[in-house]
C-alpha positions in Angstrom: 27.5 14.4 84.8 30.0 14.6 88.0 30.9 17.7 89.5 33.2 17.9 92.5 34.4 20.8 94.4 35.3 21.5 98.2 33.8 23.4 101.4 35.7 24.4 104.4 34.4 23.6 108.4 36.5 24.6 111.3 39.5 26.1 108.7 40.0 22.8 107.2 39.2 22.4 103.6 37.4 18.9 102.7 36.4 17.9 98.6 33.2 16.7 97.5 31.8 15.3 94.7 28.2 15.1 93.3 25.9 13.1 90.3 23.7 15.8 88.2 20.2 14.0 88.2 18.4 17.0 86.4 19.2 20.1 85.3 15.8 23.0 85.0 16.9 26.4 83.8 18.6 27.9 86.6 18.3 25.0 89.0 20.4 22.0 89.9 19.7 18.5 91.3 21.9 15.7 92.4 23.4 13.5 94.6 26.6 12.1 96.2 28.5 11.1 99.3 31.4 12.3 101.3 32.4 11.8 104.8 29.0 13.3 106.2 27.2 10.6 104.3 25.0 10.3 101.3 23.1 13.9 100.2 21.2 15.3 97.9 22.2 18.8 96.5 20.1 22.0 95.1 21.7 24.4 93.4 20.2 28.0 92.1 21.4 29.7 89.7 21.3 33.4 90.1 21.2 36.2 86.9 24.7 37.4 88.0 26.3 33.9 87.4 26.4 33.6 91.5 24.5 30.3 92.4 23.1 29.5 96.3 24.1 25.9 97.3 21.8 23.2 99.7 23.6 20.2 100.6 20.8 18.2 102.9 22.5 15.1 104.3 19.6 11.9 103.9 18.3 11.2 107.7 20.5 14.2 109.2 20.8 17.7 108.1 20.9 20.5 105.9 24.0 22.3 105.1 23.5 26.2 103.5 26.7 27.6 102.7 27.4 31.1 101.6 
């Protein structure tokens, strides 16, 4: 399953796109590539519907956005 969506950095919006590689309860994996390089992503679900995103770049860094 693809998802894609977008994040803004220094007022400039930029898309993204991501693979599903499993799905447990209220937690999200996948993967993808943008123009940061490959990543992996973690997603948490909260009870509210509100989720908490972790895009962690392979061989670089983490990106925690609110």
């Amino acid at each position: 399953m693809n998802y894609s969506g977008y994040y803004t950095y220094n007022n400039k919006k930029e898309t993204f796109g991501f693979d599903v590689k499993k799905y447990d309860q209220n937690l999200i994996h996948g993967e993808g590539k943008d123009e940061g390089g490959p990543f992996s992503v973690e997603i948490k679900i909260k009870k509210s519907l509100f989720c908490t995103m972790k895009k962690i770049y392979h061989g670089a860094h983490t990106v925690n956005p609110l």
